[in-house]
PyMOL Python script that loads the backbone (N, CA, C, O; Angstrom):
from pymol import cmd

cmd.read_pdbstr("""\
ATOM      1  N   UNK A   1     -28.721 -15.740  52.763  1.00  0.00           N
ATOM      2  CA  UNK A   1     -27.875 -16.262  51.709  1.00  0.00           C
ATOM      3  C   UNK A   1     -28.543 -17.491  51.104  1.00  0.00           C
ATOM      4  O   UNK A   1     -29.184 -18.211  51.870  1.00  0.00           O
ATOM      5  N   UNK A   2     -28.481 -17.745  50.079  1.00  0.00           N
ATOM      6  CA  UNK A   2     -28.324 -18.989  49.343  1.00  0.00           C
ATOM      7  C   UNK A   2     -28.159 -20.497  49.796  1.00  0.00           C
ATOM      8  O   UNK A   2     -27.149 -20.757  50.450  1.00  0.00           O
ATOM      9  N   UNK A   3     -28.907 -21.350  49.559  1.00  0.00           N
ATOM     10  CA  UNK A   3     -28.399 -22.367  50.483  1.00  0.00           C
ATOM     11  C   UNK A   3     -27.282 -22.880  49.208  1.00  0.00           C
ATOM     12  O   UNK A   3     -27.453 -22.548  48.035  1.00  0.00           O
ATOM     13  N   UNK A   4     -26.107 -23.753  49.684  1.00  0.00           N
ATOM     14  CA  UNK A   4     -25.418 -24.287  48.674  1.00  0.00           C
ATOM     15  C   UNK A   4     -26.047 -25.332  47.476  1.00  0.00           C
ATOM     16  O   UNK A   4     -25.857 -25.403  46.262  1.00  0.00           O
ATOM     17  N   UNK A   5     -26.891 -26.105  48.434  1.00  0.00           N
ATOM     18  CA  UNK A   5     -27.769 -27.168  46.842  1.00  0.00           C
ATOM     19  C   UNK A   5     -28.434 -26.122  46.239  1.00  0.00           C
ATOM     20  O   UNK A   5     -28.332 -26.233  45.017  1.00  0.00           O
ATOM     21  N   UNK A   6     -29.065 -25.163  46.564  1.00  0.00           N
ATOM     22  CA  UNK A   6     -29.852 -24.159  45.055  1.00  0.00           C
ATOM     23  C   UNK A   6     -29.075 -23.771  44.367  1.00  0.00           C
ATOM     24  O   UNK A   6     -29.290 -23.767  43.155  1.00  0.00           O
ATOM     25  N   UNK A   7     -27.492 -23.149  45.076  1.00  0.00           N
ATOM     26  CA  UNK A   7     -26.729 -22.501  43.655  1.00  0.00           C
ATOM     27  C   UNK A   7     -25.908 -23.891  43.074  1.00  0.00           C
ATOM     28  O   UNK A   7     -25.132 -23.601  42.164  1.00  0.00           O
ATOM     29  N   UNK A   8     -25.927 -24.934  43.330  1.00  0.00           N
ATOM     30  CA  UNK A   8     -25.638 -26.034  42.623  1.00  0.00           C
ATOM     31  C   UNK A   8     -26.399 -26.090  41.279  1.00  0.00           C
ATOM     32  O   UNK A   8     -25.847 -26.420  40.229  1.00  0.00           O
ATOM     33  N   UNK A   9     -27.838 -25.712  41.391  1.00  0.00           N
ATOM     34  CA  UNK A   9     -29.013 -25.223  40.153  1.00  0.00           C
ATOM     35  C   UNK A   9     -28.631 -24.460  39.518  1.00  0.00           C
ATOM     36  O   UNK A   9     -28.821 -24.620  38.312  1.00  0.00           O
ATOM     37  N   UNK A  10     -27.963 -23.342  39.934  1.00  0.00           N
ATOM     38  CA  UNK A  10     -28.267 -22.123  39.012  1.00  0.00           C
ATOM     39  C   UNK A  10     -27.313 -22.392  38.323  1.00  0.00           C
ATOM     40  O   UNK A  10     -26.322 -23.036  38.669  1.00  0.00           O
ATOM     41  N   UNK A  11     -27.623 -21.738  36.890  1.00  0.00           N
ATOM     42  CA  UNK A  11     -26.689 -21.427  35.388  1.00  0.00           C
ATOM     43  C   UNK A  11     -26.636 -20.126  35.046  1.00  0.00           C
ATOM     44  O   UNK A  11     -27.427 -19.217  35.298  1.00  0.00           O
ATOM     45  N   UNK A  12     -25.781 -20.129  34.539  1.00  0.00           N
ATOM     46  CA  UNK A  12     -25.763 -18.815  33.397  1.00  0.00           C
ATOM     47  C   UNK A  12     -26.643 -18.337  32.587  1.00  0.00           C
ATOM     48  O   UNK A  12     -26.473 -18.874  31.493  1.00  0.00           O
ATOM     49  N   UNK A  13     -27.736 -17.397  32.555  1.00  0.00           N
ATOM     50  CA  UNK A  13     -28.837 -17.275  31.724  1.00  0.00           C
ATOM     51  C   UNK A  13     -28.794 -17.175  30.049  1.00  0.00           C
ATOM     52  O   UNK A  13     -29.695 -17.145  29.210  1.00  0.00           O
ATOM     53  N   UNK A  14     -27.179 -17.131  29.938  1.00  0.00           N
ATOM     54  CA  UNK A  14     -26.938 -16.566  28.344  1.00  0.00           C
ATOM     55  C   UNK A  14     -25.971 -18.095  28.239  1.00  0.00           C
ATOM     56  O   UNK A  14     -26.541 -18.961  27.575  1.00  0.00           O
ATOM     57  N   UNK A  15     -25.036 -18.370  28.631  1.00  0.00           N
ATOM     58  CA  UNK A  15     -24.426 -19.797  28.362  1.00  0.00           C
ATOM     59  C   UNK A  15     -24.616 -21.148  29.029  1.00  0.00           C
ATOM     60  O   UNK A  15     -24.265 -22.239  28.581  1.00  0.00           O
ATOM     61  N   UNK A  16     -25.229 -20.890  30.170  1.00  0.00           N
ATOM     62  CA  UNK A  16     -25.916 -21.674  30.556  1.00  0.00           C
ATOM     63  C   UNK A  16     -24.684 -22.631  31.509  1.00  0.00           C
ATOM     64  O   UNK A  16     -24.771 -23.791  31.913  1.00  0.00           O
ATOM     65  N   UNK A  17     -23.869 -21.910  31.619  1.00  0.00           N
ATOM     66  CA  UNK A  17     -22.213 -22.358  32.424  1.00  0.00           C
ATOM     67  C   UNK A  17     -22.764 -22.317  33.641  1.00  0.00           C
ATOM     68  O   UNK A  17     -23.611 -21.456  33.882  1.00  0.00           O
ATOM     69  N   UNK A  18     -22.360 -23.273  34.644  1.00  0.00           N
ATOM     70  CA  UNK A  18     -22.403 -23.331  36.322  1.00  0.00           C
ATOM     71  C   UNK A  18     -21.796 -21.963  36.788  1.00  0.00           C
ATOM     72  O   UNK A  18     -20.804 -21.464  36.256  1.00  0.00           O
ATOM     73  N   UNK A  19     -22.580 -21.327  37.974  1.00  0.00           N
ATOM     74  CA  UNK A  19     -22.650 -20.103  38.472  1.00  0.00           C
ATOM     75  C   UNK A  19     -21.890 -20.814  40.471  1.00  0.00           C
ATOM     76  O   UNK A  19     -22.364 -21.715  41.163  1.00  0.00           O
ATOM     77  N   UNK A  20     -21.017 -20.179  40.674  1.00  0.00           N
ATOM     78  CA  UNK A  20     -20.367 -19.983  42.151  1.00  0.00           C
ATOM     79  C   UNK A  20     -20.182 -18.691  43.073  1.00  0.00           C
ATOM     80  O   UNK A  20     -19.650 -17.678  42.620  1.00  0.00           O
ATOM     81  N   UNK A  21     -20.634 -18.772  44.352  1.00  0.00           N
ATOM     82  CA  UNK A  21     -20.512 -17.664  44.696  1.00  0.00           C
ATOM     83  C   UNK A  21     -19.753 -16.748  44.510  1.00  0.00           C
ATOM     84  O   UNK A  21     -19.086 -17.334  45.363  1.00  0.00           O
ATOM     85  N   UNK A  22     -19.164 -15.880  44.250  1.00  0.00           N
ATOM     86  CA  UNK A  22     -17.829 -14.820  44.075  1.00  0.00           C
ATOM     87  C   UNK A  22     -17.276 -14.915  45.383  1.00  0.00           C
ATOM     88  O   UNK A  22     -18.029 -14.830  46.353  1.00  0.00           O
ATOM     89  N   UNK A  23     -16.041 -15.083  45.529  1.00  0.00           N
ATOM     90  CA  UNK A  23     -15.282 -14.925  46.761  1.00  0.00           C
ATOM     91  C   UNK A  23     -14.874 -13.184  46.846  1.00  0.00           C
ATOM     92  O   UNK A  23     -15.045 -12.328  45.978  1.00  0.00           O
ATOM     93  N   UNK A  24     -14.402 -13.072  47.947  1.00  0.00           N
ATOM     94  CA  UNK A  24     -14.058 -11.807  48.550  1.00  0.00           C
ATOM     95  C   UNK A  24     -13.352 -11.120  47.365  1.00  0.00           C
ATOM     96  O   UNK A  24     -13.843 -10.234  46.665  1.00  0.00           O
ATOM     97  N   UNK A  25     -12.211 -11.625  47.255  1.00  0.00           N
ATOM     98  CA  UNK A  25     -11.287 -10.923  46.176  1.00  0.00           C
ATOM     99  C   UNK A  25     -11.792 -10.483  44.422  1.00  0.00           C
ATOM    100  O   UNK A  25     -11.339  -9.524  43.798  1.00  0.00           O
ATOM    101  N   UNK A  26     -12.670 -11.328  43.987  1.00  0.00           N
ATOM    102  CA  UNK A  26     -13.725 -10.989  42.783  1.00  0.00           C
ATOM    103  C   UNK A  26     -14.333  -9.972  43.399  1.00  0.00           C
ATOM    104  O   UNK A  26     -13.880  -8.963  42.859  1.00  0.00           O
ATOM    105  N   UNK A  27     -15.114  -9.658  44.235  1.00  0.00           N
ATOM    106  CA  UNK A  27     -16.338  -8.334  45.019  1.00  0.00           C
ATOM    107  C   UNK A  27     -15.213  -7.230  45.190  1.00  0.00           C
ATOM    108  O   UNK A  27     -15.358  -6.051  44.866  1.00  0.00           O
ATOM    109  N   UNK A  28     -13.991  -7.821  45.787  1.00  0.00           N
ATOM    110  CA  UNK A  28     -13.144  -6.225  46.283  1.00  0.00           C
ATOM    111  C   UNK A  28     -12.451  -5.615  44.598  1.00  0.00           C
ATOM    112  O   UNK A  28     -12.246  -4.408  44.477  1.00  0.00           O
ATOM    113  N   UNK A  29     -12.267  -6.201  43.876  1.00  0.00           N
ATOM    114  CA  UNK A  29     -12.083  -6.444  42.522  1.00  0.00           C
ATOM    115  C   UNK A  29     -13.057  -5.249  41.749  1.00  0.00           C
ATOM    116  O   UNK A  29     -12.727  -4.087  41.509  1.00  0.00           O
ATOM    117  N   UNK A  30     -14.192  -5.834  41.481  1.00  0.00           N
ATOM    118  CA  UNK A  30     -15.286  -5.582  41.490  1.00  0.00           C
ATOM    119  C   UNK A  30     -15.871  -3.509  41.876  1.00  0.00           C
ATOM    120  O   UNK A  30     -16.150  -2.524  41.193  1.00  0.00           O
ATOM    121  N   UNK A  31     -15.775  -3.841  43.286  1.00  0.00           N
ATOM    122  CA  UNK A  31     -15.779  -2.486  43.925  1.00  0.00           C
ATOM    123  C   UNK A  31     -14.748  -1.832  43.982  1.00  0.00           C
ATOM    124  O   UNK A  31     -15.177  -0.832  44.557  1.00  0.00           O
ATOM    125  N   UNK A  32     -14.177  -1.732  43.890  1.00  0.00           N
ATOM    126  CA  UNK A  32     -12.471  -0.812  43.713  1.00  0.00           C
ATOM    127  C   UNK A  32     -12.886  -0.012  42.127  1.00  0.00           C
ATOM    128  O   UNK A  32     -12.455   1.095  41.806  1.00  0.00           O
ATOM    129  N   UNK A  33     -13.572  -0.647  41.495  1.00  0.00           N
ATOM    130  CA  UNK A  33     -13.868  -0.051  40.399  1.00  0.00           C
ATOM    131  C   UNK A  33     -14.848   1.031  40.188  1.00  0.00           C
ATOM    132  O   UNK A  33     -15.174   1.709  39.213  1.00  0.00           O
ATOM    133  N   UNK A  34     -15.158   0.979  41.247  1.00  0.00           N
ATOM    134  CA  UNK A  34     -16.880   1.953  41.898  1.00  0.00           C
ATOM    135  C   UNK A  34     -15.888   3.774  42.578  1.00  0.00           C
ATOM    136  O   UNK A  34     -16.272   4.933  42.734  1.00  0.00           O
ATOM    137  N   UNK A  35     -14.597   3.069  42.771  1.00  0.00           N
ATOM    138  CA  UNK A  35     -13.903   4.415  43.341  1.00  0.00           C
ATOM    139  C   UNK A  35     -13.360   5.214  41.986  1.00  0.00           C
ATOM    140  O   UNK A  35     -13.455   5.025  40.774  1.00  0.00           O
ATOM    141  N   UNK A  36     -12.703   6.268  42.895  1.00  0.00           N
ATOM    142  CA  UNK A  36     -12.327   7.364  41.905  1.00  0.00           C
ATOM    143  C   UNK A  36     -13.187   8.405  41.270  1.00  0.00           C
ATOM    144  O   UNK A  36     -14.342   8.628  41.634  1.00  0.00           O
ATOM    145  N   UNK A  37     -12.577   9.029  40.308  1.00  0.00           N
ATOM    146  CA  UNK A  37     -13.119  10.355  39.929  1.00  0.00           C
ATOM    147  C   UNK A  37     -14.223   9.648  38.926  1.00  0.00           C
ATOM    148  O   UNK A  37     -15.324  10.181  38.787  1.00  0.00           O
ATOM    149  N   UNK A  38     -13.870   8.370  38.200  1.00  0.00           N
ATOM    150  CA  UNK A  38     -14.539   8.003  36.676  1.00  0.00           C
ATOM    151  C   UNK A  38     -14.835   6.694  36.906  1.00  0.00           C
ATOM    152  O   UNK A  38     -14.185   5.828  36.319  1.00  0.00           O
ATOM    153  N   UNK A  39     -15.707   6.405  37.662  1.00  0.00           N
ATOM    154  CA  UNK A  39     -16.247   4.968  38.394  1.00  0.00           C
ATOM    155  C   UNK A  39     -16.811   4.359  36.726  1.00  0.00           C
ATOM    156  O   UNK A  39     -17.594   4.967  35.996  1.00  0.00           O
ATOM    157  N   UNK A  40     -16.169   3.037  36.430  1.00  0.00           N
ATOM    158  CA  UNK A  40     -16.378   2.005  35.351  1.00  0.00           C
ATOM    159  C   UNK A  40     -16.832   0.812  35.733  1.00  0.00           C
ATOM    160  O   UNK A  40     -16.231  -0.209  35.399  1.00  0.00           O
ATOM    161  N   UNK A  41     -17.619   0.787  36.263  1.00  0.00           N
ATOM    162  CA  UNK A  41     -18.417  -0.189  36.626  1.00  0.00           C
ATOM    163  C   UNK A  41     -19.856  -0.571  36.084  1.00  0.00           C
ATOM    164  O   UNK A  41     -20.814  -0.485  36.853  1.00  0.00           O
ATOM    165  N   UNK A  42     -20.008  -0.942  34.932  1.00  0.00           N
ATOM    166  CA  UNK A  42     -21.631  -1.153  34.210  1.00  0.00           C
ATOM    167  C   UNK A  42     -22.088  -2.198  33.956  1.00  0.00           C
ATOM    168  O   UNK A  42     -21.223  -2.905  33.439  1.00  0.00           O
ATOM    169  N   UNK A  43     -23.062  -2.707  34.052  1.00  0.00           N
ATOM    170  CA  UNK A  43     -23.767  -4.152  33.460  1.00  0.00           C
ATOM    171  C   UNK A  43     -23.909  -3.896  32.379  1.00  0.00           C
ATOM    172  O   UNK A  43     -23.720  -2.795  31.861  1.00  0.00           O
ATOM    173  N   UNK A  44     -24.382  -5.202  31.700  1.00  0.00           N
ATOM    174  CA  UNK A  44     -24.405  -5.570  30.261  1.00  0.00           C
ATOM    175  C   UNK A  44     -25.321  -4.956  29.610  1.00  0.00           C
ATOM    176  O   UNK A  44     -25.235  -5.228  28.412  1.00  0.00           O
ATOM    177  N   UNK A  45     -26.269  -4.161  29.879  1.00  0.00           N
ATOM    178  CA  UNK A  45     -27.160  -3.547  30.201  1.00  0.00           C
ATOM    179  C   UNK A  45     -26.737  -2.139  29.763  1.00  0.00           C
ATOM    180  O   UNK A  45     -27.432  -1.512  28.965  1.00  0.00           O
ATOM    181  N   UNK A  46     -25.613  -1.639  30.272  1.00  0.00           N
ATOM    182  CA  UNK A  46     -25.249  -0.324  29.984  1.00  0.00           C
ATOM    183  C   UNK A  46     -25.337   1.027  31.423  1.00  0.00           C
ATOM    184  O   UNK A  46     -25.024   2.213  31.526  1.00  0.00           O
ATOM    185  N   UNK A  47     -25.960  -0.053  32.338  1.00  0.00           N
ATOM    186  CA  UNK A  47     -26.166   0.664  33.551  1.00  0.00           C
ATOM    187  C   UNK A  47     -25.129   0.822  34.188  1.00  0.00           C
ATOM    188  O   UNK A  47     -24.276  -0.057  34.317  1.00  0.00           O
ATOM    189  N   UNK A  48     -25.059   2.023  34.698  1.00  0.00           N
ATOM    190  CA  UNK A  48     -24.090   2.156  35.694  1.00  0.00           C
ATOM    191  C   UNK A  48     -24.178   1.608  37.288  1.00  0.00           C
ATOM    192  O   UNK A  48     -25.032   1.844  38.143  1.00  0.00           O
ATOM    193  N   UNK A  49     -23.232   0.969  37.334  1.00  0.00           N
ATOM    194  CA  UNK A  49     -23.496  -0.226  39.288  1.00  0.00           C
ATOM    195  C   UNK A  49     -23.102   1.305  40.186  1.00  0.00           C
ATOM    196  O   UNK A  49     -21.986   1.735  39.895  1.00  0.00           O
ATOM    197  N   UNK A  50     -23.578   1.817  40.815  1.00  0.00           N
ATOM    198  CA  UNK A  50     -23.321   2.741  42.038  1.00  0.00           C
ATOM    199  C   UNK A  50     -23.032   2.203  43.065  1.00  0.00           C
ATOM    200  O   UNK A  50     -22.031   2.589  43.669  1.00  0.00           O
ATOM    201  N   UNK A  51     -23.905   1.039  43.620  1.00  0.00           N
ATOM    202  CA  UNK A  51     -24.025   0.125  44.713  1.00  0.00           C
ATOM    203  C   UNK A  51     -22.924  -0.315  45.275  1.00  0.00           C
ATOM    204  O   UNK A  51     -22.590  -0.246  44.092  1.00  0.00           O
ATOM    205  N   UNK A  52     -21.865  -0.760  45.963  1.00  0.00           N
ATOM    206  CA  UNK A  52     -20.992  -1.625  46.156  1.00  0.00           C
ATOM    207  C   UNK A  52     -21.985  -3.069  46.057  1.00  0.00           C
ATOM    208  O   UNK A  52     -23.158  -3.302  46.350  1.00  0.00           O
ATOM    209  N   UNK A  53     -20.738  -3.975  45.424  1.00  0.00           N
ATOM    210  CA  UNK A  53     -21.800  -5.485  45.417  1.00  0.00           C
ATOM    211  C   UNK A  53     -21.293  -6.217  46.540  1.00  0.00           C
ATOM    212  O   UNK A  53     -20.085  -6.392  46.700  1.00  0.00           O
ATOM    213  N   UNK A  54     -22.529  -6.830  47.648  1.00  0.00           N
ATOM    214  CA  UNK A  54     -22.223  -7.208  49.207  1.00  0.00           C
ATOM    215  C   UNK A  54     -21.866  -8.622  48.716  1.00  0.00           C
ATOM    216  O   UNK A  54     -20.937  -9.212  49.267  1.00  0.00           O
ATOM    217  N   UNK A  55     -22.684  -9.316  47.514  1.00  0.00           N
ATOM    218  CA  UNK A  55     -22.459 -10.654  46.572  1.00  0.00           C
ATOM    219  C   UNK A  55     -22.838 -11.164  45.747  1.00  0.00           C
ATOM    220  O   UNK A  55     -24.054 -10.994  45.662  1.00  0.00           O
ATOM    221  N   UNK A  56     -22.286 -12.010  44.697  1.00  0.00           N
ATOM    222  CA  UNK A  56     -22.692 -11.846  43.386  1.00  0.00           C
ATOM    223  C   UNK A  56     -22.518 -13.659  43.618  1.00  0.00           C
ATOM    224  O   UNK A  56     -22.255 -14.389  44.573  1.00  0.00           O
ATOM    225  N   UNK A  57     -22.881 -13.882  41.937  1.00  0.00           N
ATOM    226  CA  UNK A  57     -22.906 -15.267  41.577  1.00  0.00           C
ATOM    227  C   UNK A  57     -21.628 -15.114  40.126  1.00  0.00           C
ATOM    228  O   UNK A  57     -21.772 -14.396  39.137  1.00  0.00           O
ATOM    229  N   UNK A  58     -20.595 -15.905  40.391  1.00  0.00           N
ATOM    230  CA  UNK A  58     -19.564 -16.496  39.714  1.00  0.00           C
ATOM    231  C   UNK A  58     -19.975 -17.113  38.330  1.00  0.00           C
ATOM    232  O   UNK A  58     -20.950 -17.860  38.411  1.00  0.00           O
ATOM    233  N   UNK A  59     -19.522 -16.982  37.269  1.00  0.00           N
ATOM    234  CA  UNK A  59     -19.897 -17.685  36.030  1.00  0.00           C
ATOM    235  C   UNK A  59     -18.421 -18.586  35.944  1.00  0.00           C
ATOM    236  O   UNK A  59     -17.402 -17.903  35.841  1.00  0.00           O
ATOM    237  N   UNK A  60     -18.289 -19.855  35.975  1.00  0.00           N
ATOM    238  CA  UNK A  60     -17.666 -20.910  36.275  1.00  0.00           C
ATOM    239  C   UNK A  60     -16.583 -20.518  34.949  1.00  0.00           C
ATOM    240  O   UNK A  60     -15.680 -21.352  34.881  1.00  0.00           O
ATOM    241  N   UNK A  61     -16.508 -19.639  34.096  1.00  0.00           N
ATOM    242  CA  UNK A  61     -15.155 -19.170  33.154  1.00  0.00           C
ATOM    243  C   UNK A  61     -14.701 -18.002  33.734  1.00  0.00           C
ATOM    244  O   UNK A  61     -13.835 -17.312  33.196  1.00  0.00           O
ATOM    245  N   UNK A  62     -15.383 -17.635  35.130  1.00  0.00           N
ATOM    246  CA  UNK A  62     -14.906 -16.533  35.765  1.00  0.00           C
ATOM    247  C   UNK A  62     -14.710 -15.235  34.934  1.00  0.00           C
ATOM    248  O   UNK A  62     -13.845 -14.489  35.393  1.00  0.00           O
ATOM    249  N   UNK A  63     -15.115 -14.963  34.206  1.00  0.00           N
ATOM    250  CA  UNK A  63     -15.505 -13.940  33.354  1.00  0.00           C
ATOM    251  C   UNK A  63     -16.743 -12.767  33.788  1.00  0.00           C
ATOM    252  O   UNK A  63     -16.766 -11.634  33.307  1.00  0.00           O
ATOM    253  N   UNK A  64     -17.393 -13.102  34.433  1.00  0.00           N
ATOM    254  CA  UNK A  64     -19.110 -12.849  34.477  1.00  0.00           C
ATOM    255  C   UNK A  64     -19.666 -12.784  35.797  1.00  0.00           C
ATOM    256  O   UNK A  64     -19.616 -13.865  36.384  1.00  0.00           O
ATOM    257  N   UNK A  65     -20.192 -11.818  36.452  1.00  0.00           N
ATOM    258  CA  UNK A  65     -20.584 -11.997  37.486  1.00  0.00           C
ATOM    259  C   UNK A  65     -21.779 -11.484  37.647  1.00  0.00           C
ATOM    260  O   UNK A  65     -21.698 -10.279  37.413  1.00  0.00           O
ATOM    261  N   UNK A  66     -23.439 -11.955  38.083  1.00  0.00           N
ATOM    262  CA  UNK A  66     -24.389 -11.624  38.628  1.00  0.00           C
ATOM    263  C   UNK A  66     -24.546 -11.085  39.893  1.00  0.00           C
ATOM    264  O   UNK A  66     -24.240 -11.738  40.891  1.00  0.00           O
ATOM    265  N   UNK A  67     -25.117  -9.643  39.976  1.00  0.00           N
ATOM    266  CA  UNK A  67     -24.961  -9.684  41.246  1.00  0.00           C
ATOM    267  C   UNK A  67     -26.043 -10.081  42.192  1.00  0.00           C
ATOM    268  O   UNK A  67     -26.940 -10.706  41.625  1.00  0.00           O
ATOM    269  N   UNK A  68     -26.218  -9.897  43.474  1.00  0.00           N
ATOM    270  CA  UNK A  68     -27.363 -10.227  43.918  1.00  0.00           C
ATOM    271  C   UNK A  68     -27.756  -9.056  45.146  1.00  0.00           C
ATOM    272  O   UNK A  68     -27.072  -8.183  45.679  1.00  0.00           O
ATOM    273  N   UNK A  69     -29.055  -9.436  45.303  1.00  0.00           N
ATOM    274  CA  UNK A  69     -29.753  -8.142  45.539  1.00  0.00           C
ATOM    275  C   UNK A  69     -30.735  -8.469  47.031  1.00  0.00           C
ATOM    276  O   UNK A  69     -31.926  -8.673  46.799  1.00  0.00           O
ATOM    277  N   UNK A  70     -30.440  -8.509  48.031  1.00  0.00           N
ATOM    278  CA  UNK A  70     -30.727  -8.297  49.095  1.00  0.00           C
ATOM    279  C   UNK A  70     -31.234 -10.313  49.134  1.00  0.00           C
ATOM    280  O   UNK A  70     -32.379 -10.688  49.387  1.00  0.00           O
ATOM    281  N   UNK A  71     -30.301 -11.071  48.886  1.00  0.00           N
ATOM    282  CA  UNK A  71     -30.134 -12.474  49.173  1.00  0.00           C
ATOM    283  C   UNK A  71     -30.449 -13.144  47.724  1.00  0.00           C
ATOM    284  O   UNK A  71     -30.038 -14.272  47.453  1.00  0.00           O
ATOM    285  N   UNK A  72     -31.323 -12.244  46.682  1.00  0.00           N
ATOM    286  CA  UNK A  72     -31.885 -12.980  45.430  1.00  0.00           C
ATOM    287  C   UNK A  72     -30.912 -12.703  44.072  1.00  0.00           C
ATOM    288  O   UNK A  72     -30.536 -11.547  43.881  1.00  0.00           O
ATOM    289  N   UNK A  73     -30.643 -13.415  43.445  1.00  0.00           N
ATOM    290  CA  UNK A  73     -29.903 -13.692  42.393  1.00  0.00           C
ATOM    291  C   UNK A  73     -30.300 -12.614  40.889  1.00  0.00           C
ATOM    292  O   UNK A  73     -31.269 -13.098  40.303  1.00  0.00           O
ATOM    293  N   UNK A  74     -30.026 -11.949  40.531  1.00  0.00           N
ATOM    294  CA  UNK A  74     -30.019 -11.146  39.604  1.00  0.00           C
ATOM    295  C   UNK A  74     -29.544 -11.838  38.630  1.00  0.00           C
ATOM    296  O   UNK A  74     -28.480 -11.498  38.114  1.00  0.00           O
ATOM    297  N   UNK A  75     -30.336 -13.095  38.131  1.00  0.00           N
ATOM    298  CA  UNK A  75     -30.350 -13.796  36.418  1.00  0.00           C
ATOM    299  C   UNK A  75     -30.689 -13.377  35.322  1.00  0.00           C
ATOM    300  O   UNK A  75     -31.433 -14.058  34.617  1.00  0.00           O
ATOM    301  N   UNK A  76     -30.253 -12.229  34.939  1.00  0.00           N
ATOM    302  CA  UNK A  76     -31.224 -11.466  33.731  1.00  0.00           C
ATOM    303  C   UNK A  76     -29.861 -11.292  33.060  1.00  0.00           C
ATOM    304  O   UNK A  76     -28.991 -10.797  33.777  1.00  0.00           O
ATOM    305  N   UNK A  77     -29.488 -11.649  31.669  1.00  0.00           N
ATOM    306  CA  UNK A  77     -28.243 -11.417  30.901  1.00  0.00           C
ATOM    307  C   UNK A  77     -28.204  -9.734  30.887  1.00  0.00           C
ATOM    308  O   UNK A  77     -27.031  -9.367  30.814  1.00  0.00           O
ATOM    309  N   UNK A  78     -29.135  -8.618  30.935  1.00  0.00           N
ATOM    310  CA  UNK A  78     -28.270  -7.203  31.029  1.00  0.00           C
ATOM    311  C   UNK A  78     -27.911  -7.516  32.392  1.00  0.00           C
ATOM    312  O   UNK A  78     -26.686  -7.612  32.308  1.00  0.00           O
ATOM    313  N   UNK A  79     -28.198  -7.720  33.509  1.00  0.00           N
ATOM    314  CA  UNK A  79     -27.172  -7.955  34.966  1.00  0.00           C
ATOM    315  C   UNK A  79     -26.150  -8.154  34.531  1.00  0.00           C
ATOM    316  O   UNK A  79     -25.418  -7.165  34.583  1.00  0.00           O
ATOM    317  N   UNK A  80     -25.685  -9.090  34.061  1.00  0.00           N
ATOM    318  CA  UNK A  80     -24.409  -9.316  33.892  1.00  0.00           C
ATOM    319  C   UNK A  80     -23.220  -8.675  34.146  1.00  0.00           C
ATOM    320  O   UNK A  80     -23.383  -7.801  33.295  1.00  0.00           O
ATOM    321  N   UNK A  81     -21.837  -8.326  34.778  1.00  0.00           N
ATOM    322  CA  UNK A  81     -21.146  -7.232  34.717  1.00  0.00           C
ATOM    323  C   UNK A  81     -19.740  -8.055  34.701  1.00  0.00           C
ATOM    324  O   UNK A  81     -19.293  -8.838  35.540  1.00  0.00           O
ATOM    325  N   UNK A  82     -19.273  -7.676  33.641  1.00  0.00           N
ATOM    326  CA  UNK A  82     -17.935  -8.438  33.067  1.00  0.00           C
ATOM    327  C   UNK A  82     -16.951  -8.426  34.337  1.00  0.00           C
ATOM    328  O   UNK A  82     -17.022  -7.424  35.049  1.00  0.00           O
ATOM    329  N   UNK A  83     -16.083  -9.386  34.681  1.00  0.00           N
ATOM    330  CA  UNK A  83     -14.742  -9.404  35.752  1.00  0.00           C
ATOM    331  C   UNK A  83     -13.640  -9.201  34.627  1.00  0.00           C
ATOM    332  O   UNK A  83     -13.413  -9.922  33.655  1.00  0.00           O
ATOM    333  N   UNK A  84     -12.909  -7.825  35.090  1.00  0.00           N
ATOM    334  CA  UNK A  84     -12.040  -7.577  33.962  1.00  0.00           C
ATOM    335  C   UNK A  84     -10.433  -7.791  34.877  1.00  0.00           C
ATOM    336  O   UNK A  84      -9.363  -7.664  34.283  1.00  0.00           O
TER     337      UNK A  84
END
""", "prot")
cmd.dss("prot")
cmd.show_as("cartoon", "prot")
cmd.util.cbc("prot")
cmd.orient("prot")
């Protein structure tokens, strides 16, 4: 994981807003959306997320979530995957 002073660093790559870990309930949020017959789950990007996300990075308007990818931060604005 992340130590806490680095994600104190990180921003938003497109607004440049302070980024927080996602708590449990954003991820179960998140993945609940991965179930069913018509899984809606896509980055900004247009990709479809298959993955369950184990943890992401928070965009501080809570709107926005990066996910991350075996401990490293996925900062690229198509990552992006809206919290609806």
């Amino acid at each position: 994981m992340i130590p806490a002073d680095l994600i104190d660093l990180l921003c938003c790559p497109v607004t440049r807003l302070p980024l927080v870990l996602a708590d449990a309930d954003v991820l179960q949020r998140l993945n609940a959306r991965l179930q069913g017959p018509e899984p809606s789950l896509r980055n900004a990007g247009g990709e479809k997320i298959s993955a369950p996300l184990d943890a992401a990075l928070l965009r501080a308007d809570g709107t926005v979530v990066y996910p991350m990818r075996d401990g490293i931060p996925m900062l690229l604005a198509d990552e992006a995957i809206a919290v609806e």
